[in-house]
N, C-alpha and C positions, 0 to 999 in steps of 0.2 A: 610666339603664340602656339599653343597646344593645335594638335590636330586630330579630328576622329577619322585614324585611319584603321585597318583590321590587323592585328596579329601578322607576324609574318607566316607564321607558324601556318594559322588557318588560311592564307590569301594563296590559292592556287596560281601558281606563273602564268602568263598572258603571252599567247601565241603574236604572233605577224598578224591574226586578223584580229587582233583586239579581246580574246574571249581564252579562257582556261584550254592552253594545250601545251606541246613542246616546242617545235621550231614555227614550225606550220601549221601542223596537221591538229583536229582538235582532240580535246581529249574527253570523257566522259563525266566528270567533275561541274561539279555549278559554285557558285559564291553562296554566300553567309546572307541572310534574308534582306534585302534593301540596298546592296555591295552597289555602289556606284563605279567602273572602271575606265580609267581615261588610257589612252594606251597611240603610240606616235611611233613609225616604224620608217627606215630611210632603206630602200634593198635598191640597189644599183644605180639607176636614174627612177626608180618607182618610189611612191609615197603612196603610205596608208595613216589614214587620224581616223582611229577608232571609239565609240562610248558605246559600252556595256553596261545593262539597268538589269538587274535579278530582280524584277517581275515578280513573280511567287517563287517560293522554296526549290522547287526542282524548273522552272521555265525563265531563261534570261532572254533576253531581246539586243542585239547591237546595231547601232546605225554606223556607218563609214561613210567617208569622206576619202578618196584617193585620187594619185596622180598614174596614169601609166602612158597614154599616149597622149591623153587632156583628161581634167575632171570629170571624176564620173561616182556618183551616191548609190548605197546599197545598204539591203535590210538582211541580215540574220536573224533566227531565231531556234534553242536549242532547248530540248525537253530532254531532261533525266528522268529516265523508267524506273528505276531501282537504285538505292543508295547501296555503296559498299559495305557487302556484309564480312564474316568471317572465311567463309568460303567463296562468297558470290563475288563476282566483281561490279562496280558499277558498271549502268548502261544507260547509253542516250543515243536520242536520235535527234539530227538538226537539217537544216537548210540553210544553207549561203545564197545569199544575196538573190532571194529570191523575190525581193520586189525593187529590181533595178534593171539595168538594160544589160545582166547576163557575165559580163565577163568575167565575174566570179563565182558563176553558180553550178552549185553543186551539194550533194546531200549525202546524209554519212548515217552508219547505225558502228556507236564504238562501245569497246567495253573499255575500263582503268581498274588495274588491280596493284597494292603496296605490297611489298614486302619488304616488311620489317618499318622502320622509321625514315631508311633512306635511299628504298629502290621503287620504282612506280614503272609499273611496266603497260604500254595503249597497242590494243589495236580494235583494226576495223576493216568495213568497207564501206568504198565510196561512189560514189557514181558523177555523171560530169563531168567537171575539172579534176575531181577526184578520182576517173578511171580512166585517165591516159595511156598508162604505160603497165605492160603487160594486164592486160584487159579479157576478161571471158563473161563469156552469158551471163544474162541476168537472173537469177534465179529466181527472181521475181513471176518469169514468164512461166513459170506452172500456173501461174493466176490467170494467163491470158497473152495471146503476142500484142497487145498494147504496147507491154512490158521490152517489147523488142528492140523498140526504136527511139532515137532522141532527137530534136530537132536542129541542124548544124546552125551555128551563129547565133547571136545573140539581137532582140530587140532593140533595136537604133533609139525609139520614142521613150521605151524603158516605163518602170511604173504598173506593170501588167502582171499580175499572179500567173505564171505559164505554168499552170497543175498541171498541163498533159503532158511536161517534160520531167514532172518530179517522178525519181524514181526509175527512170524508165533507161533505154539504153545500155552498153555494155558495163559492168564493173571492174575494179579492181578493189586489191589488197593493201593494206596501209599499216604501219605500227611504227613501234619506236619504244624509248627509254628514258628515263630522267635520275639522275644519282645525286644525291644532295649530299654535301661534302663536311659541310657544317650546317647554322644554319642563315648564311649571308649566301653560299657559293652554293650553287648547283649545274652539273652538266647534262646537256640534252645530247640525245642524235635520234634519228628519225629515217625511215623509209618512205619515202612520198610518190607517189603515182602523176604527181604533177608535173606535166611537159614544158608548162609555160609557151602553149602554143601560139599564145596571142601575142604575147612580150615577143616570142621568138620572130614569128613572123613580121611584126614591126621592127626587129633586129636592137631590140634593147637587153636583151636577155639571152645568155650563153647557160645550157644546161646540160651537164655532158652526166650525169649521175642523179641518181635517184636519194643517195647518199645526201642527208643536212644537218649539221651539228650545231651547238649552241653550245654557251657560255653566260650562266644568268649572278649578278650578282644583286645581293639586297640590302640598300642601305637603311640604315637603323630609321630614320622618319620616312619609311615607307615607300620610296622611290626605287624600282627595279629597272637593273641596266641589263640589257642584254647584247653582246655580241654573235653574231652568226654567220654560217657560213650556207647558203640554197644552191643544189645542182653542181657542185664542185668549182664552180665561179662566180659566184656574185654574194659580196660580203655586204653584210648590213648589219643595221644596230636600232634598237629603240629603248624606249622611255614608258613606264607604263607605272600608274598610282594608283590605288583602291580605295573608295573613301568610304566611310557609313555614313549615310544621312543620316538614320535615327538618332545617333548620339551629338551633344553639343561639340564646340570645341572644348570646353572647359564644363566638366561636367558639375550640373549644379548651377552653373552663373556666377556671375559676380556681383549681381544685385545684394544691396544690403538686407539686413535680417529685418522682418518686418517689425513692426510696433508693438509690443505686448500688450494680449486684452489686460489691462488696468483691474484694480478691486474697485466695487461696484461702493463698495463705503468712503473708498479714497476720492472718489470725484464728488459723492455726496458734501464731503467736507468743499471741496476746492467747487464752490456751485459761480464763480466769477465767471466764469464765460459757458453756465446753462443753466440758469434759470434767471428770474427776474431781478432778482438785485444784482446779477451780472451784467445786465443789457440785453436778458432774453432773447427772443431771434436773430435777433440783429447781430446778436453777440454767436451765438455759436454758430453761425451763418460764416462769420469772418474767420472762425475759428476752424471749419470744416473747409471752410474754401483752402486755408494756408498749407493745413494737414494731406489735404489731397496735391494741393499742388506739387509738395513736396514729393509728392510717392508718381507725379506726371499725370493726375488727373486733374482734368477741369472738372472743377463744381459747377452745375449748370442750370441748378433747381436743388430748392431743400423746401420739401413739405412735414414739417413738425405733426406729434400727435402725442395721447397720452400715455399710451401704450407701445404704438410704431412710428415708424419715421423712416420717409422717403428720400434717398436723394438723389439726382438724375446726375451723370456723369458722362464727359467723353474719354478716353481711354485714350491716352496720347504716348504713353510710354513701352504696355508690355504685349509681347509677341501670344503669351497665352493669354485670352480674355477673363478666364477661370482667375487665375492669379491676382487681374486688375479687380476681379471680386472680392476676393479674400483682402485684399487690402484697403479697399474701400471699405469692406465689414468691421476691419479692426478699427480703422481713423473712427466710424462712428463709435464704436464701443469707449475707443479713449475720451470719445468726447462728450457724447450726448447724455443726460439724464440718469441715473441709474434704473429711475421705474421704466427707461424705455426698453422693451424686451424683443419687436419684432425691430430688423434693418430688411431695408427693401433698397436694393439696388439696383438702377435703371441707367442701363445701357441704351447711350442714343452716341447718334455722329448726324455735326449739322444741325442741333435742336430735336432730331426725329429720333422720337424713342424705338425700341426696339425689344428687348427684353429685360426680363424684370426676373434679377435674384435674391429670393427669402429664407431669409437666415435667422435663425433664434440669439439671441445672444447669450445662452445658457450652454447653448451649446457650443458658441467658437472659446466660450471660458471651461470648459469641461474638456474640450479638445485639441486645444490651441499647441499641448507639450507630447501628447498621443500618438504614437506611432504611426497608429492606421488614421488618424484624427481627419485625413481629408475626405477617405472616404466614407467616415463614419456622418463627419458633415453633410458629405452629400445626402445620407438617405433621409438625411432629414432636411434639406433644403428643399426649397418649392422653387421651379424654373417657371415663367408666366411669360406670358405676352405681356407687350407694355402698350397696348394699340388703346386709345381711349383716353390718352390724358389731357393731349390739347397743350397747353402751353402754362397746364396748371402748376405754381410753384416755379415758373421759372425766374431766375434772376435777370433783373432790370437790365445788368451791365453786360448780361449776351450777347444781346444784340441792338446794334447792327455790330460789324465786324469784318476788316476789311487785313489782308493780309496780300503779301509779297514775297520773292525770294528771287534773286539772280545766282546763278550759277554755272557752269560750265553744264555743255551735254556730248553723247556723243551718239551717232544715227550710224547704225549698219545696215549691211547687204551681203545677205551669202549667197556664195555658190556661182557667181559669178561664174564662166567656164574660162574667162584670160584671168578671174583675180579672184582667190576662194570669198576673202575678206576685203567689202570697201569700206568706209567710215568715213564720217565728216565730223569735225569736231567746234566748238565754238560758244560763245557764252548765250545762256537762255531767259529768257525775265517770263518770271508765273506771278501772277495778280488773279484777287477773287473780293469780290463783294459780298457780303451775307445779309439783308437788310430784315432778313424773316427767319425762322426755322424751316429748312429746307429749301432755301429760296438760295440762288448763288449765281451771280455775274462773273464771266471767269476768261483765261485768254493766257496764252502764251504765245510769246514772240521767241522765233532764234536767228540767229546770224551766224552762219557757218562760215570760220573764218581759214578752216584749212582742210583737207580732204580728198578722198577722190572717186565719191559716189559720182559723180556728173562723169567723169572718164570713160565710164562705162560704154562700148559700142553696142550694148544688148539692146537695140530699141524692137518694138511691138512687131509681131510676123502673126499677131492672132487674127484668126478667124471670125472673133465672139468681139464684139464693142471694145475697146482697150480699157477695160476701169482698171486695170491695175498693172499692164504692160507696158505702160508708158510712164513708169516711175521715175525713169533716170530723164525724162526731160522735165521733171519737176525739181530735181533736182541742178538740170542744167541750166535754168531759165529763170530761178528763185536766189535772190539776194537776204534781203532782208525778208523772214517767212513769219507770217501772220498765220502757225499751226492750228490754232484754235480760237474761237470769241463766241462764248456760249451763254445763252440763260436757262437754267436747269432745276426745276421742283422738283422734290423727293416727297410724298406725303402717303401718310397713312388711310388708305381709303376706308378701311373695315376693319377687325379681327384678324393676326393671320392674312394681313394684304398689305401689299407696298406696290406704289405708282411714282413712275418718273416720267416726264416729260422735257425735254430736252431739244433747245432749237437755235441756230447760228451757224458758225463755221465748223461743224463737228471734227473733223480730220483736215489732215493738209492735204488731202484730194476732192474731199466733199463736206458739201453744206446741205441745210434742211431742216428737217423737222423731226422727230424721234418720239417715241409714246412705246411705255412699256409696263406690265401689269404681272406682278407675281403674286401670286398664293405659296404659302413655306406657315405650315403649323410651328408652332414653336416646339414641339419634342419630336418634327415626323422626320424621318431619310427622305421623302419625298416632297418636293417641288415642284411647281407647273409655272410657265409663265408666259406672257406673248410679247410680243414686238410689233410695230409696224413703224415706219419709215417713208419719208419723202426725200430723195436726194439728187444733188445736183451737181453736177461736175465742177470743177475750181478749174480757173485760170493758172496756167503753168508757174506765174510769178509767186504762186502760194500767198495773193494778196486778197485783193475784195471781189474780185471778178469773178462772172462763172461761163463755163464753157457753154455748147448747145446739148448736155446730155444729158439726161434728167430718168430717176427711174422709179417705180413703188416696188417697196421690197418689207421681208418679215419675213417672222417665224413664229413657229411654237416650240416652246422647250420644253423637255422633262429633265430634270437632277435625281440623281440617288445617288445616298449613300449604301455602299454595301457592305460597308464594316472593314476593319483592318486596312482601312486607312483609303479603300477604294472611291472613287467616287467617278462615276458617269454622268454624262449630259449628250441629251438628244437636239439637235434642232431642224428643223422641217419647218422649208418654206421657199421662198424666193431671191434671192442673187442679185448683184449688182451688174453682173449682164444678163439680168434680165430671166437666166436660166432656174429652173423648179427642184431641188431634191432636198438632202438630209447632210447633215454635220454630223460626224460620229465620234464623243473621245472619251477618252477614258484618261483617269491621273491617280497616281500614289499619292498619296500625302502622309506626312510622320506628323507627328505631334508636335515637334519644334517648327512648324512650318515649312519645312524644308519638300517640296515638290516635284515632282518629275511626270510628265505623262506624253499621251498622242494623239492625234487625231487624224482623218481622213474625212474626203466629203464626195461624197455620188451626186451628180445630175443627172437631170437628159441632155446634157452634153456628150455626144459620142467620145471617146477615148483619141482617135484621131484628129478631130475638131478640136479636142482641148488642146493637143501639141504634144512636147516636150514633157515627161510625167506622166501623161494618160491621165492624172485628176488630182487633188490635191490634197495636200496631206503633211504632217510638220509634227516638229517635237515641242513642247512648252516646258522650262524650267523654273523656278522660283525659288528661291535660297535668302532668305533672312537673313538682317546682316548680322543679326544676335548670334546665328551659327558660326560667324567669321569671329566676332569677338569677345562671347561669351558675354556681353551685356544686355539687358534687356529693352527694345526696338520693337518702333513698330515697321521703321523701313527694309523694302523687299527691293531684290534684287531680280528682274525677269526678263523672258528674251522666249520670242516663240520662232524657231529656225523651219523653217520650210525648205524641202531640197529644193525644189524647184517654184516661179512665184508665176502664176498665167492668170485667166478672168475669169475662168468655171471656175464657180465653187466660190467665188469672193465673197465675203461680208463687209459690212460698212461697219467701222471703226468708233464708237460711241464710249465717250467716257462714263464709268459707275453704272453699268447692269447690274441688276439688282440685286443677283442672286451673289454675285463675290462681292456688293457693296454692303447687304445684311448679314453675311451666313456666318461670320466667327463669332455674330455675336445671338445667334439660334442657341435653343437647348442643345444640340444633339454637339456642336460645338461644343459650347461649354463642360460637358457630361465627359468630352474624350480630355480636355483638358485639368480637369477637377484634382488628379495628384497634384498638384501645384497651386490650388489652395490657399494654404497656409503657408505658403513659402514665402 
């Protein structure tokens, strides 16, 4: 299988801490727009698991995961001021691990300049970790003796923005060198001001020189080996891949070529399956339903006219919903009437329609061989709300509708501080009843038959009600687990509105009642929506039982879109311990679905009271599995990592919010997926 990784050419080498430098020390360089970086490094008895996200053009972000005396999480993040110009060298400034508990923090302003194709020469200064050795004034303190002092040690609770340590205390001097030999082989060496005071005084770490060299090679599918040598004793080695989300694995897919719009005279002749000596409705009914099936849509509603013709579909196969348009356009063009000239395609999941795409059929025959033909379609397509149809035109054999799957699953936990990774693994059974449009009776069982999330000795030390510290005795106490048993409407209130209600065993920690109400225009970036919630503690066996904890909780959200692929959401309101503030996150999204973003969340929980962390806060991924195989899929791959898991800040876990249960298939969706079309 193909992979989208970057050029070796353009993928700058990856330091020790996961991010564009030489040995250690970093360098001035950013990734190629979206560069995703995985990056695993072994130095003496230490462990560093690195991921690098390039954010925007010049500002990457890395989250860590390391080992030195026990586990301990940290945040970087590094802005480039200036790209390399002819004369100029690049320059950036960054911060290490400045929202963690310290032991690697430190802040740097560096410049990198080439010479020629295969000499690259860094330096800089640092402060922190990075002004250990041979160390003088800050020169910062012309601004003020602020600037004077740093504060010794590092925060135990960790989680804490310490602004009033950025910058401040003594500096040093930092650089180094990278020669590239061909282009597999390149060597580094480096000047580092690093003491390794902390390693030292734990006595893991021998560092008798400031001197650190490297050894990088690069294998042809994209895998960079480095060996190295830190402080004139202590040898390491890592593993480090760049991937592009933006690109597929196989660019294009593998899906087959679509259907050709047909001549409009050729189906007049062949009128057996569209018009009345064919078996009219009935007949192209069967004909539209077979054609869509084939392309992975269900036919779900066919409303005939003389001029248009509607048909309501769910989209079960492709990852771009654009695409599932363009394909449904063509199936009717092969099929339907020649005098019919409008296609209205209505996107629903579950009976509930959702949006509605109008397409000429002059035009997808005008444009179908056209270069630019997708988006020339588009200016001429009409995107609508679909709110207002009711159940008009639907087919008889919808519903009811009753569905199954057993499978394997598998449940983690990170960050454990004795075990990065726990997991339980085991077979799952999903069941659903559909008796109405929107109407759905639903329930998963598991049995975790091998694992070792129960092992866990992290049991509750919070302060705040335990709704969510006491996982691992859910884990210890549950055999066979009755995850979910839910009855769930989805219905269109108004225009531009979607309502769910939602009530039973919501989660494998709580049960309740659930009620939520969005507004989302169908062409706007913006979305509004509320929640509110009745929840009830679960008995530890994860069966019918509830504990004595009970609590009222809700939000209010806002969503935007900001374009290039940003998208934000607000929520404000109430907590499952009971506590009041906001959820803040922000996510990249590419076109192929492929996702990355973060979040954090403020209460009036003081920082202390919350514990470990000081608040909460996690990364969320989502990876298609279309991107792994180059087929077209609607199943996603997701996992939301939090460093740390306490009770401030928790939300109650509700399957299909609204806003990621309607939004691929909104205008403003459709609109960014619209090259793909005609594909």
């Amino acid at each position: 299988m193909a992979t989208a990784v970057y050029p070796q050419s353009t993928t700058p080498p990856l330091s020790t801490y996961g991010t564009p430098g030489l040995v250690e020390l970093p360098t001035a360089q950013v990734f190629y727009g979206g560069a995703l970086a995985f990056n695993a490094t072994k130095l003496g008895s230490t462990e560093r698991y690195n991921v690098t996200f390039q954010v925007l053009p010049r500002v990457y972000g890395t989250f860590r995961y390391s080992y030195v005396t026990n586990y301990d999480r940290s945040f970087d993040i590094h802005f480039q001021l200036a790209d390399e110009g002819r004369l100029r060298p690049a320059l950036a400034i960054g911060l290490r691990d400045f929202l963690g508990t310290g032991i690697f923090s430190s802040e740097y302003f560096v410049a990198t300049k080439s010479f020629g194709s295969r000499v690259q020469v860094t330096g800089g200064i640092g402060w922190g970790r990075l002004a250990g050795r041979n160390s003088f004034d800050n020169p910062l303190s012309v601004f003020g003796d602020r600037f004077d002092n740093r504060s010794p040690g590092f925060s135990g609770r960790g989680g804490q923005l310490e602004t009033g340590d950025w910058f401040r205390g003594p500096v040093s001097l930092f650089g180094g060198l990278s020669y590239r030999v061909n282009d597999q082989l390149s060597l580094t060496a480096e000047y580092s001001p690093d003491l390794y005071a902390f390693e030292t005084n734990a006595g893991i770490a021998d560092i008798t020189t400031p001197l650190n060299v490297g050894l990088l090679y690069r294998f042809k599918n994209g895998v960079d080996l480095k060996g190295f040598v830190v402080g004139g004793n202590e040898i390491g080695a890592q593993l480090s891949y760049v991937i592009n989300p933006a690109k597929r694995s196989i660019p294009g897919g593998l899906e087959l070529a679509p259907v050709p719009v047909g001549s409009r005279a050729r189906l007049a002749v062949a009128d057996w399956n569209n018009s009345a000596a064919g078996g009219g409705v009935a007949a192209v009914t069967r004909v539209l339903r077979s054609r869509l099936e084939n392309e992975g849509l269900e036919l779900q509603g066919y409303i005939p006219g003389a001029r248009s013709a509607t048909i309501r579909i769910e989209n079960q196969r492709w990852d771009v919903e654009a695409q599932a348009a363009g394909r449904a356009a063509r199936i009717m063009a092969e099929t339907l009437p020649p005098e019919v000239e409008e296609f209205r395609v209505v996107f629903q999941k579950d009976g509930v329609p959702n949006s509605r795409v109008v397409t000429q059929r002059s035009d997808l025959e005008e444009f179908q061989y056209d270069y630019d033909g997708a988006w020339r379609t588009f200016a001429r397509a009409d995107i609508q709300d679909a709110a207002g149809l009711g159940r008009q035109g639907e087919l008889q054999e919808t519903f009811p509708r009753f569905d199954y799957s057993l499978s394997p699953y598998a449940a983690y936990s990170f960050f454990d501080p004795d075990q990065p990774i726990r997991v339980d693994v085991g077979p799952q059974l999903k069941f659903s009843y559909k008796p109405l449009p929107g109407l759905n009776f639903s329930g998963r069982l598991r049995y975790p038959i091998a694992g070792n999330i129960e092992d866990s000795v992290r049991l509750s030390n919070s302060q705040l009600p335990a709704v969510r510290t006491d996982a691992v005795l859910y884990a210890r106490e549950s055999d066979l687990e009755l995850n979910t048993l839910t009855a769930e409407y989805i219905w269109r209130p108004g225009e531009n509105l979607f309502a769910r209600t939602t009530a039973g065993y919501l989660e494998n920690m709580y049960g309740g009642v659930s009620a939520e109400l969005l507004w989302y225009p169908v062409n706007s970036r913006l979305a509004l929506g509320v929640e509110a919630n009745y929840a009830k503690k679960r008995e530890y066996d994860i069966l019918f039982g509830f504990r004595d904890y009970d609590v009222l909780t809700g939000h209010a959200s806002a969503y935007y879109d900001f374009g290039n692929g940003f998208v934000g959401q607000v929520d404000a309101g109430r907590y499952l311990a009971g506590d009041w503030g906001a959820t803040f996150s922000l996510a990249r999204e590419f076109n192929n679905g492929f996702t990355l973003g973060g979040f954090f969340t403020l209460t009036d929980v003081p920082f202390d009271q919350f514990g470990e962390g000081s608040f909460d806060k996690g990364l969320k991924f989502e990876v298609p599995l279309s991107w792994f195989t180059g087929k077209p899929s609607k199943t996603t791959l997701s996992e939301t990592i939090r460093p740390i898991l306490r009770d401030g800040g928790a939300r109650l876990n509700v399957n299909n919010r609204l806003f990621g249960y309607v939004r691929d298939e909104r205008g403003k969706e459709l609109r960014d997926g619209w090259g793909r079309y005609l594909r």
